[in-house]
C-alpha positions in Angstrom: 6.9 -41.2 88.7 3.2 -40.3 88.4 1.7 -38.2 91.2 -0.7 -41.6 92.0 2.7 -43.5 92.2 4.0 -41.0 94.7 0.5 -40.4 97.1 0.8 -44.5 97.3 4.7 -44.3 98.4 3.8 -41.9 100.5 0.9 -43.3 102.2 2.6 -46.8 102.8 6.0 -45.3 104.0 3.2 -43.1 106.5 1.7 -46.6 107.6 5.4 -48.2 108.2 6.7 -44.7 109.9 3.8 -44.8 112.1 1.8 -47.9 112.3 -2.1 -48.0 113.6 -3.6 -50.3 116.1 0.4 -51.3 116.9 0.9 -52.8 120.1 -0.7 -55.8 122.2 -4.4 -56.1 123.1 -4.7 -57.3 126.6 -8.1 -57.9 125.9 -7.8 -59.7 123.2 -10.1 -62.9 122.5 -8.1 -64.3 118.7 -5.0 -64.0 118.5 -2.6 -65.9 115.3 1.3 -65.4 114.2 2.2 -65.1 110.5 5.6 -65.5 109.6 6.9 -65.1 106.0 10.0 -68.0 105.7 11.2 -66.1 102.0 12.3 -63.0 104.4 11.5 -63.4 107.3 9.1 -61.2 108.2 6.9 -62.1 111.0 3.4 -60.6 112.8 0.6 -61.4 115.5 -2.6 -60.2 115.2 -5.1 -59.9 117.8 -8.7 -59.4 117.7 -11.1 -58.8 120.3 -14.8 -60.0 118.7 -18.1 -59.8 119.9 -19.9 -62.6 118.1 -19.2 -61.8 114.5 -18.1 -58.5 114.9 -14.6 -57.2 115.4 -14.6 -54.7 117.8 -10.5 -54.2 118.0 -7.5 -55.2 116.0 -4.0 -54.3 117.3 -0.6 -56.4 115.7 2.7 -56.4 116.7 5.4 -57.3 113.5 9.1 -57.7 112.8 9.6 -56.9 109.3 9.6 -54.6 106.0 7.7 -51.4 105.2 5.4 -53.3 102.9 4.7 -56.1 105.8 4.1 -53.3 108.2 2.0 -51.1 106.5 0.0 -53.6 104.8 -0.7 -54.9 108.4 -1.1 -51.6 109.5 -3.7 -50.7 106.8 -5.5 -53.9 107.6 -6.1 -53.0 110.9 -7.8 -50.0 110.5 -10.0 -51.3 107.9 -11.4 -54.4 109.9 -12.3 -52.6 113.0 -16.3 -52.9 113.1 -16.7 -55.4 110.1 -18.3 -58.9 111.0 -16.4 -61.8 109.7 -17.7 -62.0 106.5 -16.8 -58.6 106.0 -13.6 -58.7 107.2 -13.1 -62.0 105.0 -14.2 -60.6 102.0 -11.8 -58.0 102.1 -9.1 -60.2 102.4 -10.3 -62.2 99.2 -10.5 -58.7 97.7 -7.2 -57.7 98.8 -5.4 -61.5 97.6 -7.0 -60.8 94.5 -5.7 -57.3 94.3 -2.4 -58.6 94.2 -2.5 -61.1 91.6 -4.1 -58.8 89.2 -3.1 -55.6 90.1 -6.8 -53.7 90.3 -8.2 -52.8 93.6 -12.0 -53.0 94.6 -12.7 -49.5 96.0 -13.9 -51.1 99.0 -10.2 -51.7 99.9 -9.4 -47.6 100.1 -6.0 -47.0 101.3 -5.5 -50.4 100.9 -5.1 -50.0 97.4 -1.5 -48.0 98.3 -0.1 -51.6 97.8 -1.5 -52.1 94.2 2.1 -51.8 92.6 3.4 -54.6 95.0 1.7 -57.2 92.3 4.7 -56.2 90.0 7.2 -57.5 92.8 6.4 -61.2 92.8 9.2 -61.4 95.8 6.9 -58.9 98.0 3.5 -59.8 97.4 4.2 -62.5 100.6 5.2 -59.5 102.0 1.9 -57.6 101.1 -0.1 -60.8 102.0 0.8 -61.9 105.5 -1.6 -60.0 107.8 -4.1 -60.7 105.4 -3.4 -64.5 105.2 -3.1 -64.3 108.9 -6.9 -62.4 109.4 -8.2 -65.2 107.5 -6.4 -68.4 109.0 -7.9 -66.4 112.5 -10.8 -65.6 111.3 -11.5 -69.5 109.7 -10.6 -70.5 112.9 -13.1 -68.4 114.9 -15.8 -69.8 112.8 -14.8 -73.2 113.0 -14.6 -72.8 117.0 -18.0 -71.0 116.8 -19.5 -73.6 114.8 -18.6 -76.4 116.8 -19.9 -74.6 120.2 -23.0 -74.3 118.7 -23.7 -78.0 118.3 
């Protein structure tokens, strides 16, 4: 196994050992549940937001190392991005795994690059991403529509 190989195992298993922003946030203003029905993994994000910006991100999750870290590793990139931000890098990290390359602006993120070989995980990989953006989607639309 190449040393790359091995500093990616290590960080996700780091991420799944001990998870960031873990936990509920009881000030939370979004919150969404992501379940994955292949394996049954299963999250819920929270957000607290300040217009556009995402000022915290905490998840709680029931699932595999890859579900967990990947959640974990999501949440301590959004902190401080606006929604566009934050949904940019979820395109960036959907795209990551169907083609296997990572966008530097993903970082550790791109510890899950190999997951793109293992067509079973990649739900696994995917679902607090999915989950950001079917919250975030939803902020804007609720936004949007107070605004009229």
């Amino acid at each position: 196994m190449s040393a790359l190989k091995d500093l990616y195992k290590q960080v996700v298993m780091e991420h799944y050992r001990k998870p960031r922003h873990f936990g509920d946030l009881p000030d939370a203003t979004h919150a969404e549940g992501g379940h994955n029905p292949s394996c049954g993994d299963s999250l819920q994000l929270m957000l607290k937001m300040n217009g556009e910006t995402i000022e915290g991100a905490k998840f709680t999750a029931k699932g595999c190392a890859i579900s967990v870290a990947s959640a974990s590793l999501m949440t301590s990139m959004i902190r401080g991005k606006t929604v566009p931000e934050a949904l940019e890098l979820a395109e960036k990290f959907s795209a990551m795994m169907k083609t296997g390359e990572a966008a530097p602006e993903l970082g550790e993120s791109a510890a899950l690059q190999g997951v793109h070989t293992l067509h079973t995980r990649v739900k696994c990989a995917t679902l607090g991403w999915q989950t950001l953006k079917v919250l975030l989607e939803r902020a804007q639309r609720e936004q949007a529509e107070a605004n009229v």
